[in-house]
VMD Tcl script that draws the C-alpha trace (Angstrom):
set ca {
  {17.54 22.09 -1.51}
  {15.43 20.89 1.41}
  {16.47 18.38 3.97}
  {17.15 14.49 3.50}
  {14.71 12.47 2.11}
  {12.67 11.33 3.89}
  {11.55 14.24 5.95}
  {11.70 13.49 9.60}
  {8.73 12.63 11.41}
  {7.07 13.23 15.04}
  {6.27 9.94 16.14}
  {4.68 11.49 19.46}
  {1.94 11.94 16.65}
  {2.42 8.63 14.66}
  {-0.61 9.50 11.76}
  {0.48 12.88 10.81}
  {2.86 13.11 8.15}
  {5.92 15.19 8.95}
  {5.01 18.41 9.66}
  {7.94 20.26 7.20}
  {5.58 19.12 4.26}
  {2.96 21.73 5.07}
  {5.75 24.61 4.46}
  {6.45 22.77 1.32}
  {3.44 23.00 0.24}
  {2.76 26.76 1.03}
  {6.63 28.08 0.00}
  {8.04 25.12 -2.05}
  {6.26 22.78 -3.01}
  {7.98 21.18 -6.00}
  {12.15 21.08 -4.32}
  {14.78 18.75 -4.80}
  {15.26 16.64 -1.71}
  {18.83 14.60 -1.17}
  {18.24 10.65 -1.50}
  {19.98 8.29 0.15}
  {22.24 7.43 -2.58}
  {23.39 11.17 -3.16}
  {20.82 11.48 -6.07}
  {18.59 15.06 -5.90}
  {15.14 14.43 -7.36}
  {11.85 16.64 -6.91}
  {9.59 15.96 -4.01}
  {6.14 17.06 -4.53}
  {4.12 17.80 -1.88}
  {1.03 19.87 -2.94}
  {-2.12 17.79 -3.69}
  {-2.78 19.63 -7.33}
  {0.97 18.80 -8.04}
  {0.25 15.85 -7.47}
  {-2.50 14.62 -9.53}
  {-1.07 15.97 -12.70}
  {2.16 14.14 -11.93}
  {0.75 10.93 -11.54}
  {-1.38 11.06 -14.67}
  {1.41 12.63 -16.97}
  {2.45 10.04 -19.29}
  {6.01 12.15 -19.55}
  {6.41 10.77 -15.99}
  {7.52 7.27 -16.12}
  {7.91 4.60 -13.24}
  {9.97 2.62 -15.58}
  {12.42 1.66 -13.17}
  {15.34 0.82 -16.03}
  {14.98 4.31 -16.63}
  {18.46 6.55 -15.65}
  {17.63 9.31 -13.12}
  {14.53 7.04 -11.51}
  {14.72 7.83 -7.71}
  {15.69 5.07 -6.00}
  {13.93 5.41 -1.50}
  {15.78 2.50 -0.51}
  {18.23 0.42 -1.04}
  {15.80 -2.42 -1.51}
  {14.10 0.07 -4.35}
  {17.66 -0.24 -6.11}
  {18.08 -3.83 -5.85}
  {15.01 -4.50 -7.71}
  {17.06 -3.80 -10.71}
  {19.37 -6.49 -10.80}
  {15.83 -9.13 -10.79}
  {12.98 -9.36 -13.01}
  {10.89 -6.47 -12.67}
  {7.65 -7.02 -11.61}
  {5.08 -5.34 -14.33}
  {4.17 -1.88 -12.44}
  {8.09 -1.28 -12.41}
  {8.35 -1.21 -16.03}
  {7.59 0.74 -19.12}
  {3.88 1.99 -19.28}
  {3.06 0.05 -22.51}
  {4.86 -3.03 -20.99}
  {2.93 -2.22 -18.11}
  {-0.78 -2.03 -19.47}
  {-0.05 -5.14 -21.36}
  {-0.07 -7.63 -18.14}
  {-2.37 -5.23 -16.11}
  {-4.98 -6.33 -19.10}
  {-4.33 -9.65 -18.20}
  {-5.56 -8.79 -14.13}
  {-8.36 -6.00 -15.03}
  {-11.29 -9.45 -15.02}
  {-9.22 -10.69 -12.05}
  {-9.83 -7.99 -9.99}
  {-13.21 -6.37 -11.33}
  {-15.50 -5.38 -8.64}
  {-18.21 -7.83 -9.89}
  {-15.56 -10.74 -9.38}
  {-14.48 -9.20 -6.02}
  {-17.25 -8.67 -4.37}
  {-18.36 -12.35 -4.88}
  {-15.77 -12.85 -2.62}
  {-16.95 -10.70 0.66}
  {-19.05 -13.69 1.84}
  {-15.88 -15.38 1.93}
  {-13.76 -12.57 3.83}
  {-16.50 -12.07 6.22}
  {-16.15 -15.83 7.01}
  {-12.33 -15.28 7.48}
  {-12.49 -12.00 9.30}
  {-15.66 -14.12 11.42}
  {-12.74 -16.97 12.42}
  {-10.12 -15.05 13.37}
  {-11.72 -12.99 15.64}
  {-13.05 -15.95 17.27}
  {-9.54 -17.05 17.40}
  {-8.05 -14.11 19.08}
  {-11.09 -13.45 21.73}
  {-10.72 -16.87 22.95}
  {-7.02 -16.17 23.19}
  {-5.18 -13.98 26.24}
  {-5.38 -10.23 26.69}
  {-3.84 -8.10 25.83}
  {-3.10 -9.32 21.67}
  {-1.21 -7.58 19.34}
  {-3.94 -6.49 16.56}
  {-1.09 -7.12 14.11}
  {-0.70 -10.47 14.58}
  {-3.65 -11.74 16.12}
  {-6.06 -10.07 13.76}
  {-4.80 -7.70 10.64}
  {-2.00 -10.02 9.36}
  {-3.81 -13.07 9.28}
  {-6.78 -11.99 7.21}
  {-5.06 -10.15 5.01}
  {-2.93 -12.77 4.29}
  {-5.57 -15.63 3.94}
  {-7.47 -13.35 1.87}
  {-4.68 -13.22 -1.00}
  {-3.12 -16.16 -0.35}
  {-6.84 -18.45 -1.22}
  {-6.64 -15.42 -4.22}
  {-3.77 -16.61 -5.82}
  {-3.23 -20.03 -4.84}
  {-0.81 -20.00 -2.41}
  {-0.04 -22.29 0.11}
  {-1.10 -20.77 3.40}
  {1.20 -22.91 5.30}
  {4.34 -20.27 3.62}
  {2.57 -17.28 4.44}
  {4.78 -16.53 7.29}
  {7.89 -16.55 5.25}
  {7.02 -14.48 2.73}
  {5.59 -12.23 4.90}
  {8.89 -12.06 6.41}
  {10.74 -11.90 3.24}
  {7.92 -8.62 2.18}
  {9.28 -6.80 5.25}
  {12.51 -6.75 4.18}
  {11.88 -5.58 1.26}
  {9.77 -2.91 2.57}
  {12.35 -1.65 5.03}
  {14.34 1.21 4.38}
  {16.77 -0.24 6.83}
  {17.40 -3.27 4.70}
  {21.11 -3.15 3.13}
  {21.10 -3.54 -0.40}
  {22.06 -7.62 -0.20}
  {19.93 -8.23 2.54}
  {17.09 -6.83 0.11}
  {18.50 -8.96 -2.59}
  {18.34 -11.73 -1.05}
  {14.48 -11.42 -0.13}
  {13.63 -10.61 -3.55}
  {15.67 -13.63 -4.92}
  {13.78 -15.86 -2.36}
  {10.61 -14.46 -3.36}
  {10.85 -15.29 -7.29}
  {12.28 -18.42 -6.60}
  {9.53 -19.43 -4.99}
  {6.49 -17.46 -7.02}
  {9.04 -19.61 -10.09}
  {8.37 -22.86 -8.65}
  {4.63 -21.88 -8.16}
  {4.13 -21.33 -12.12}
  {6.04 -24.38 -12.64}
  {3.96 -26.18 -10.82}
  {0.36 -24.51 -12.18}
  {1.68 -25.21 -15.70}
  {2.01 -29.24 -14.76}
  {-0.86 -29.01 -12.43}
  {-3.89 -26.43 -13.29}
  {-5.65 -24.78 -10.70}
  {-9.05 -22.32 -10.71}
  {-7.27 -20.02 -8.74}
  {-5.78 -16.50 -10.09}
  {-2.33 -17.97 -10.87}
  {-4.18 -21.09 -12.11}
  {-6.34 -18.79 -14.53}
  {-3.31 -16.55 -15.49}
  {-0.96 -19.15 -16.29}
  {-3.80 -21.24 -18.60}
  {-4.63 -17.93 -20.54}
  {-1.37 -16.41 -20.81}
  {1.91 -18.39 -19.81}
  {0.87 -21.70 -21.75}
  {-0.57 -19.39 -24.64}
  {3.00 -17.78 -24.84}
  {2.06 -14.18 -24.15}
  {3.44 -14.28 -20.65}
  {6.70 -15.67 -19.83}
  {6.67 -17.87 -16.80}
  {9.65 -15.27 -15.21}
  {7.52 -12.15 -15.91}
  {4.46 -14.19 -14.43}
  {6.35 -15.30 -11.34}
  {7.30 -11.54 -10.48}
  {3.73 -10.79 -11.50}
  {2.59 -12.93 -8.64}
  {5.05 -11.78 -6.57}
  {3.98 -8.26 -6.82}
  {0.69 -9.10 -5.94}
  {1.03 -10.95 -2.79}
  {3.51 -8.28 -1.29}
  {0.91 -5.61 -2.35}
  {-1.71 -7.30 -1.30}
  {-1.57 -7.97 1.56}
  {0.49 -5.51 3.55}
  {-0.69 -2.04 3.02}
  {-3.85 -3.99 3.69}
  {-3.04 -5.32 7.69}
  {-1.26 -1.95 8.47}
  {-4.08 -0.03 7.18}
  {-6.84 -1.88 9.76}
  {-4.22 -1.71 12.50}
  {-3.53 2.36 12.03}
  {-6.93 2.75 10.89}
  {-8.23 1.58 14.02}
  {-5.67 3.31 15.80}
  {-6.88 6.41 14.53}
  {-10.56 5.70 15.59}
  {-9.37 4.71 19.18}
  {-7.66 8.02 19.24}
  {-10.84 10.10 18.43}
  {-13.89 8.16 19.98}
  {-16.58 10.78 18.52}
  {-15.49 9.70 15.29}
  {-15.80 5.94 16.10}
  {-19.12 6.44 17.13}
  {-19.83 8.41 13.85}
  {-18.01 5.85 11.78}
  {-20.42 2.58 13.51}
  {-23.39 4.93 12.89}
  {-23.17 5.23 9.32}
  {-20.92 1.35 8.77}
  {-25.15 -0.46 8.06}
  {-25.69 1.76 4.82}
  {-23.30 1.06 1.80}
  {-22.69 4.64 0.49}
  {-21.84 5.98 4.00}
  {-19.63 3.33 4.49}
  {-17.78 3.67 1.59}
  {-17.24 7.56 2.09}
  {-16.05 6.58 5.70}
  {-13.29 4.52 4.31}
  {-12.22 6.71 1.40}
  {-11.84 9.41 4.61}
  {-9.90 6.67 6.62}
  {-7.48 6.24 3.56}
  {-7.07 9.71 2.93}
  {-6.32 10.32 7.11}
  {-4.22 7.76 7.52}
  {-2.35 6.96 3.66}
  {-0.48 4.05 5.11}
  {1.55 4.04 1.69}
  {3.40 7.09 3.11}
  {6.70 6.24 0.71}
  {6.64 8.80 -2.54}
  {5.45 7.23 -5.70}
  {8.92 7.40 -7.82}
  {9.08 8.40 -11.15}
  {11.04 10.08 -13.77}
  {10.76 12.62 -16.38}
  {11.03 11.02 -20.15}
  {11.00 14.72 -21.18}
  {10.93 18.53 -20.35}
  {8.14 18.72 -18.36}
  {6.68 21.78 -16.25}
  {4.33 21.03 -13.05}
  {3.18 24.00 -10.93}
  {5.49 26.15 -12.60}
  {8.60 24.22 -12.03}
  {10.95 22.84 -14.96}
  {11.76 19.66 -14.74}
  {14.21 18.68 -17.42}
  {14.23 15.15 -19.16}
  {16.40 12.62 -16.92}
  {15.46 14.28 -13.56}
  {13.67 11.95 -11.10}
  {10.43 12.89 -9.22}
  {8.95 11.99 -5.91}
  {5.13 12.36 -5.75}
  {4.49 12.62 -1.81}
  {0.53 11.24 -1.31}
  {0.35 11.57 2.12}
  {1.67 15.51 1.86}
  {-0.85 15.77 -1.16}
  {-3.70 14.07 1.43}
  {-3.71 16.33 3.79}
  {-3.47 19.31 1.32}
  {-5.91 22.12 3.15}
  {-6.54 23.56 -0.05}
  {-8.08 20.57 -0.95}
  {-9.00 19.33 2.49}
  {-10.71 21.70 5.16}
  {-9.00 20.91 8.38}
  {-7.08 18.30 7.01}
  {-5.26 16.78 9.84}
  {-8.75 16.20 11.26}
  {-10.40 12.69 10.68}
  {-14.01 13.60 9.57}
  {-16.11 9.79 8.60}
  {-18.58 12.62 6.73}
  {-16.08 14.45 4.58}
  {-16.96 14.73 0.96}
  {-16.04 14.54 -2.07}
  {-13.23 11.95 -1.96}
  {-10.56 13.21 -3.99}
  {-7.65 11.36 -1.99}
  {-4.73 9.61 -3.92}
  {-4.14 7.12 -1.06}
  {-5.09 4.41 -4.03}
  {-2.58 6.52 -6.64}
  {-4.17 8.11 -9.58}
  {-3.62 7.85 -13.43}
  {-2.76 4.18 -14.77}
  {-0.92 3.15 -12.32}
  {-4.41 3.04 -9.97}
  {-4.25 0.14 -7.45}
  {-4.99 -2.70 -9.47}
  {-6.74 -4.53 -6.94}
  {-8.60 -1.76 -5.21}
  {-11.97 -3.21 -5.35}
  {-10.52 -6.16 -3.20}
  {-8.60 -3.49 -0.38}
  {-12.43 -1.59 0.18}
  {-14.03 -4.99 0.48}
  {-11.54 -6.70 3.26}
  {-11.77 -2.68 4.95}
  {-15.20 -2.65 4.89}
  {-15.66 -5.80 6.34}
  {-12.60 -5.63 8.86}
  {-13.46 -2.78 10.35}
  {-16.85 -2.91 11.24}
  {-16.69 -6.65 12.47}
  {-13.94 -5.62 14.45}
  {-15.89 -2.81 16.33}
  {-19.39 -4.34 16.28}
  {-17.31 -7.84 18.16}
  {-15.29 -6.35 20.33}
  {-17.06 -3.21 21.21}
  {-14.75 -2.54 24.33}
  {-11.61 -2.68 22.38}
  {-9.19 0.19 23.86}
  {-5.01 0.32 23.67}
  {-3.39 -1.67 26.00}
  {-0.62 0.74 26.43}
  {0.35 4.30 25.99}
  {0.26 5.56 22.59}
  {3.94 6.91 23.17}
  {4.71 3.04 24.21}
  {3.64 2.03 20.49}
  {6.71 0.95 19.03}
  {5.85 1.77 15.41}
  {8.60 0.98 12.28}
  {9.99 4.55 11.62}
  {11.74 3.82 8.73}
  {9.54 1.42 6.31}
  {7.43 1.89 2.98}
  {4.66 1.39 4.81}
  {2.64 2.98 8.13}
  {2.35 0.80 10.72}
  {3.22 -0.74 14.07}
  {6.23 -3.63 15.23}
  {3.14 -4.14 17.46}
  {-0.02 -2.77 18.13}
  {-1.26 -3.91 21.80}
  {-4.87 -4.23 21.96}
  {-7.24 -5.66 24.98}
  {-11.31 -5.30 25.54}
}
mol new
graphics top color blue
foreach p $ca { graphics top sphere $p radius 0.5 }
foreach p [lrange $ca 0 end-1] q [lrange $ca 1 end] { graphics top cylinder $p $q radius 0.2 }
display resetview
């Protein structure tokens, strides 16, 4: 048995994972870890492990499932609400991701990066005419992340705040079980009134298109459509803003590798390869993937009997240095890109083609506009959320 999960972290070095990992990996690296709910499931840590685990079929994410490991007590309180359609069964599952794959093609997305550039364009106007120092969070990641999926979907930008809000909580670790509760009910209430109002009032908007070819067709129940939507706003547009903010933290911290990253950010390919390294560096989704085992199954040698719950660490498996030479170093040339930042296997981020658009816009605008842009404070005066899903910052203080 190895320590609580999760593993304790040195925030004096904010984008390293915790260092115990790398001893898991080398003496142990499939071992039950203690959850908080006194439940003992596998934490995977190596970077082989890994992959196979999240494209084994016998490894479910069905969260109905008995012996599913549970992070959170906002994880657990998704089961008393209509699960969204990544938390279900996989062939529940692939039946309303086919009804998102045209959605979120990368012919359809990257029709929209004229539109994002425009976005990323005015709010960078916005915050340089505003004071210094800004918090990067606020003044810069949040808000085009968030206007991104909200014109997406359909949403009304004016409740972006409040959902936002309500996403934290459920993102917390911190969050009681009610408190999480109550966010989630808030949420489908009000992703419920949005399909009740698409269905009265089309729209050509993703819910708009969804609702016409599905809901009203009776293939998709306007519940299961409203968590649906739900899903997609909190995932899309929060590993999004904390990726730019650490993402830029970590080129801040290593100015050689800015000056690599700007060098290569005019040719496509390079570009690409730069982010894929930033993803890999930083894996901002630093919560295990959960899943659990629908039968005997052995990975890296280790049994894992039917009913046992797994946790598949990415950003162990990301900085894996047999996979990775060096791999707590952030190299903009490293090839190939084998990192699972994105996940692997069917559950894939959906709208992936989307996340490298808005990051390959956002971060060389950001640079290229503000080319002075430095910390405003010590990195040990970062106050940065120890105990969320997600990587990031309470604020990240930024001048130029």
């Amino acid at each position: 048995m190895s320590d609580s999960y999760p593993l304790p972290k040195n925030w004096r070095c904010p984008l390293d994972p915790p260092a115990e990992y790398k001893r898991l990996r080398q003496e142990a690296p499939i071992t039950r870890v203690r959850a908080w709910d006194g439940s003992t499931p596998w934490l995977i840590t190596r970077y082989e492990d890994a992959y196979a685990a999240l494209g084994d079929p016998r490894l479910s994410m069905d969260f109905r499932l008995p012996g599913l490991p549970h992070t959170s007590p906002a994880s657990a309180a998704r089961l008393e609400r209509t699960l969204p359609f990544a938390f279900r069964s996989d062939s529940e599952y692939r039946v309303q991701r086919a009804m998102l794959v045209q959605e979120f093609s990368p012919r359809r997305m990257e029709t929209l990066r004229p539109r994002i550039q425009s976005i990323v364009d005015e709010t960078l106007d916005t915050m340089l005419a505003g004071p210094r120092p800004t918090d990067l969070m606020a003044a810069f990641a949040l808000p085009v992340a968030i206007r991104v999926i909200c014109e997406l979907l359909g949403v009304s930008h004016d409740d972006h705040v409040h959902l936002h809000n309500l996403s934290c909580t459920i993102g917390s670790r911190d969050s009681p079980k009610e408190a999480a509760g109550q966010a989630l009910d808030e949420m489908e209430r009000y992703f419920e009134r949005l399909v009740d109002e698409t269905m009265r009032n089309p729209s050509d908007t993703l819910v708009g298109r969804v609702v016409a070819e599905h809901v009203l067709k009776g293939a998709l129940s306007p519940q299961d459509a409203a968590a649906m939507f739900q899903m997609l706003f909190h995932a899309g547009h929060g590993p999004t803003a904390y990726m730019v903010c650490m993402g830029t933290l970590a080129l801040l911290l290593d100015p050689a590798q800015l000056g690599e990253f700007l060098a290569v950010a005019d040719d496509p390919r390079q570009l690409s390869a730069a982010i894929q390294e930033l993803l890999r560096y930083v894996t901002v989704s630093h919560s295990g993937r959960q899943r659990v085992a629908t039968e005997d199954i052995t990975l890296g040698g280790q049994l894992i009997r039917a009913g046992e719950g797994v946790i598949v660490q990415i950003d162990s498996a990301n900085r894996d240095e047999t996979v990775f030479p060096d791999p707590d170093r952030l190299d903009i040339h490293r090839t190939p890109h084998r990192n699972l930042a994105l996940g692997h296997g069917i559950h894939l981020c959906t709208g992936r083609a989307l996340a490298f658009i808005e990051l390959e816009v956002m971060f060389p605008t950001l640079f290229r506009r503000v080319p002075t842009l430095r910390l405003a404070v010590p990195l040990e005066d970062i106050p940065f959320k120890q105990n969320d899903n997600l990587l990031g910052a309470h604020e990240m203080p930024v001048t130029w």
